[in-house]
C-alpha positions as CSV (number, residue, x, y, z in Angstrom):
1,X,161.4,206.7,-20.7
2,X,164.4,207.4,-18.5
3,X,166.2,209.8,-20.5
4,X,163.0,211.8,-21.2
5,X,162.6,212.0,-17.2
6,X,166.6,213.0,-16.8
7,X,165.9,215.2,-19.4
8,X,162.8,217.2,-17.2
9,X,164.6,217.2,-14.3
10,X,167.8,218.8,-15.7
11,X,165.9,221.8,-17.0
12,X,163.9,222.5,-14.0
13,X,166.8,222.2,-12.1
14,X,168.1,224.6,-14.4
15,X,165.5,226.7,-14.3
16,X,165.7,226.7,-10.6
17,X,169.3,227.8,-10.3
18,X,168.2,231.2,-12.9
19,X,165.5,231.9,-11.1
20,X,167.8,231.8,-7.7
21,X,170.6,234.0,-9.3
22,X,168.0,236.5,-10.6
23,X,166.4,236.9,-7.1
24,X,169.4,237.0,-6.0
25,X,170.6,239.9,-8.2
26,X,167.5,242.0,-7.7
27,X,168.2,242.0,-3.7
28,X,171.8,243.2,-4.3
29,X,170.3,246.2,-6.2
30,X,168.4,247.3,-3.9
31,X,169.9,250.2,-2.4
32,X,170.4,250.8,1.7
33,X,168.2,252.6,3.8
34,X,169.9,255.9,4.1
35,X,171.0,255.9,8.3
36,X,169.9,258.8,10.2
37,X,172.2,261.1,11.5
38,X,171.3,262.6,15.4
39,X,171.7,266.2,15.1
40,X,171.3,267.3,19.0
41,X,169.0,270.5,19.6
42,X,170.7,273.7,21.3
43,X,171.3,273.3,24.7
44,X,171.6,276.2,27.2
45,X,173.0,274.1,29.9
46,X,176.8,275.2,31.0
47,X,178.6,278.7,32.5
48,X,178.2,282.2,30.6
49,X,179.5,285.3,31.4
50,X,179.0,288.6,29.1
51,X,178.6,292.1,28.8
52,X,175.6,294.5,29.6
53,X,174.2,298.1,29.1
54,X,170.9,300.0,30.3
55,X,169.0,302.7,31.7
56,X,167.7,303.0,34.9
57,X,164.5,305.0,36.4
58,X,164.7,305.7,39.8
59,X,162.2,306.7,42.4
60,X,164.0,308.4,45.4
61,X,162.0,309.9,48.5
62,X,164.4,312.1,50.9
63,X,163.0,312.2,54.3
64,X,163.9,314.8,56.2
65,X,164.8,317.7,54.1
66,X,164.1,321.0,55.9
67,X,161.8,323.1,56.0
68,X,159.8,320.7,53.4
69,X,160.0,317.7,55.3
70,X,160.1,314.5,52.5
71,X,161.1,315.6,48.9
72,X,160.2,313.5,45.6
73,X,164.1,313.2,44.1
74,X,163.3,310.8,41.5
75,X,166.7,310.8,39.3
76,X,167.4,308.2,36.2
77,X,171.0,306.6,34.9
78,X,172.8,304.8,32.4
79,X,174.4,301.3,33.5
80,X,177.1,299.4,33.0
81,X,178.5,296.5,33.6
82,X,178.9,292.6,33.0
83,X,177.0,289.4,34.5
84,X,177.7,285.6,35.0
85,X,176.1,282.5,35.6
86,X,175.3,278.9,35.5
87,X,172.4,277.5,33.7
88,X,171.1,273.8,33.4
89,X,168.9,272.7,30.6
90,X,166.1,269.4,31.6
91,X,164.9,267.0,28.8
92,X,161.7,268.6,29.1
93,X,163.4,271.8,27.9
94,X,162.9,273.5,31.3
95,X,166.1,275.6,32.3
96,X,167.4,276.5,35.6
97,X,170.3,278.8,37.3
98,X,172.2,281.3,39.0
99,X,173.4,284.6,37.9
100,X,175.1,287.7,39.5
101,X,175.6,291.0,37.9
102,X,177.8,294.2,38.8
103,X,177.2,297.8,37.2
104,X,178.4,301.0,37.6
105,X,175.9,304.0,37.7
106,X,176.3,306.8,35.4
107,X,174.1,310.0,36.2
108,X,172.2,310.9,39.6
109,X,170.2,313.9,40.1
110,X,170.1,317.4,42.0
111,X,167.3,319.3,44.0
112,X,167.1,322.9,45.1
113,X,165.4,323.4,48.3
114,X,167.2,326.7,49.1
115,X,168.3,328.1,46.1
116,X,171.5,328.7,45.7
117,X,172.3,325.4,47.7
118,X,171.3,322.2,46.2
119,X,171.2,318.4,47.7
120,X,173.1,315.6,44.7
121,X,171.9,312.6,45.3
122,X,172.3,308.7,42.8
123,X,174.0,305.5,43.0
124,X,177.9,304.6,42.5
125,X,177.3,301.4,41.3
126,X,174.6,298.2,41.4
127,X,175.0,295.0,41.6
128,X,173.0,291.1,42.0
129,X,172.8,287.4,42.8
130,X,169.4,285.8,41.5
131,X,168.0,282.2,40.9
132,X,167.1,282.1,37.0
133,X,164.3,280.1,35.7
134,X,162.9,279.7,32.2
135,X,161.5,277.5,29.0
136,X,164.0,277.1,25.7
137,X,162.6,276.9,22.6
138,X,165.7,275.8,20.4
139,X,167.8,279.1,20.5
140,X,165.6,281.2,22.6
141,X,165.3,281.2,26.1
142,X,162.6,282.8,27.9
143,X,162.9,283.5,31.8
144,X,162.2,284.7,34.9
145,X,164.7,286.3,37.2
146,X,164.6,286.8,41.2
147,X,166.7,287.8,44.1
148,X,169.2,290.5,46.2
149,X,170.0,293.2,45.2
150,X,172.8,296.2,46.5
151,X,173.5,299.7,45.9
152,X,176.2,302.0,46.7
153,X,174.0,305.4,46.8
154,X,175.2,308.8,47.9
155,X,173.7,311.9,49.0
156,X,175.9,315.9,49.5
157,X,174.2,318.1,51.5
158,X,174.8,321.8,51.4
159,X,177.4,323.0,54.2
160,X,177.5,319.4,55.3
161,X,179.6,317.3,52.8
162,X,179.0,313.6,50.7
163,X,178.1,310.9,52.4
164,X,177.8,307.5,51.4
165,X,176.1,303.9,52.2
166,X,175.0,300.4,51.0
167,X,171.0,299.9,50.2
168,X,170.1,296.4,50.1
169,X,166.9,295.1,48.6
170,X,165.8,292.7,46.2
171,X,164.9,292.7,42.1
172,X,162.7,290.5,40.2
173,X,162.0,290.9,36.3
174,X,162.2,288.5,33.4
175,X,164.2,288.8,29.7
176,X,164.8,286.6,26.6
177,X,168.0,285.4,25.7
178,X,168.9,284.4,22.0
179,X,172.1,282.3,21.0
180,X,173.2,283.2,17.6
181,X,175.9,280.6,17.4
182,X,176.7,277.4,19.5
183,X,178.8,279.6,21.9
184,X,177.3,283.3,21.3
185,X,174.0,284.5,22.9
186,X,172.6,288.0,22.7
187,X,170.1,289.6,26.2
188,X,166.8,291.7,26.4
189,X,165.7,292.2,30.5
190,X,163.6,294.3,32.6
191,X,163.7,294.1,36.1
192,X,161.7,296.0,39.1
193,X,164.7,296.7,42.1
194,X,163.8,297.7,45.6
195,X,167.1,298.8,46.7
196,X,165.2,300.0,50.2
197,X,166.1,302.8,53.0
198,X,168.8,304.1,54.7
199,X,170.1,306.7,56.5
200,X,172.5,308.9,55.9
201,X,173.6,310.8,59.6
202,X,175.7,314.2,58.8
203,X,177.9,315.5,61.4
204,X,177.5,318.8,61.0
205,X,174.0,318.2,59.3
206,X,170.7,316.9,59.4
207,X,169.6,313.0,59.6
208,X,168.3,312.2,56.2
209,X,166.3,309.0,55.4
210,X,166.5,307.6,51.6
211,X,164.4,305.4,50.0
212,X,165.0,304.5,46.2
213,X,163.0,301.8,43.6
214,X,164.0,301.4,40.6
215,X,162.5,300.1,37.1
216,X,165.6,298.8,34.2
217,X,165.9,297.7,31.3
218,X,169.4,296.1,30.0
219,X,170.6,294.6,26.6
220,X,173.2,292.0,26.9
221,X,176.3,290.2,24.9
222,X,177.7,287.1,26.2
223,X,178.9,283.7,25.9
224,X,178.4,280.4,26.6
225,X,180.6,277.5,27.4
């Protein structure tokens, strides 16, 4: 009787120990979750500074002007010039900054009251400082733009010479801004400028009063770091 019971023991202890090892065998081959690797989204946070060109419409009304009194001088130009900034991106993907900008003015315009003699008239150069506001998607950040604005505008009278002086105002618009690389981002904008009035007082002339809007739009290269 004994050995028959050592005997039934000794194979299901056997049988234990294969069943163990093949268990055992079938976990090992069981191949690892594959780990997931965090690939951050885009962010526009960090300084940029870049290049920009555009054209510029220009509404100018000349007060003063004889014999007519005030005179419609509307005159458009190209622009050039670059822009920098500092933007901070949010978790919520919400972006805020600071930007200023500095073009020069290429074109102006001329009226003849009196002909021959003819007033010339346009700005030097531009230039801003606005707060920046906008919503990223990934690579493409679309926002609204607000602040000051200057002008360095000049106006020749006949017989009387070139004067010229600072408007100040302010511009508002809004633009997208699309980064093709990690480090290169490429600029659509309008904005709406009121550069204001101001007077230009000729010696050996007339007082003139000058009042100029202006509607832009701009394309822009720049980069981020």
């Amino acid at each position: 009787m004994k050995p028959t019971v050592f005997a039934a023991a000794a194979f299901i202890l056997a049988a234990t120990s294969a069943t163990s090892a093949i268990a055992a065998d079938a976990v090992s081959d069981v191949p690892a979750a594959p780990v997931a690797i965090d690939n951050p989204s885009f962010s526009w946070s960090g300084f940029n500074a870049g290049i920009q060109v555009g054209y510029g419409w220009n509404k100018n009304d000349i007060l003063g002007i004889a014999p007519v009194g005030t005179v419609n001088a509307n005159f458009d130009d190209g622009l050039i010039g670059g822009f920098t900034g500092y933007n901070y991106q949010f978790s919520n993907n919400w972006v805020a900054g600071i930007e200023g900008d500095f073009e020069g003015n290429l074109g102006g315009g001329k009226l003849t009251v009196l002909a021959p003699d003819f007033y010339e008239y346009g700005f030097d150069w531009q230039g801003s400082v606005r707060a920046k506001v906008g919503y990223a998607v990934d690579r493409a950040l679309v926002y609204g733009t607000a602040g000051w604005a200057i002008g360095r505008g000049y106006l020749t009278v006949p017989g009387a010479g070139t004067q010229k002086e600072n408007f100040y105002g302010f511009t508002v618009g809004a633009g997208v801004d699309y980064a093709f690389t990690d480090m290169i981002f490429g600029r659509v904008e309008y904005r709406y400028t009121n550069f204001g009035d101001q007077n230009f007082d000729y010696d050996a002339g007339p007082l003139l009063n000058s009042d100029i809007d202006q509607h832009g739009v701009r394309l822009g290269l720049g980069v981020k770091f």
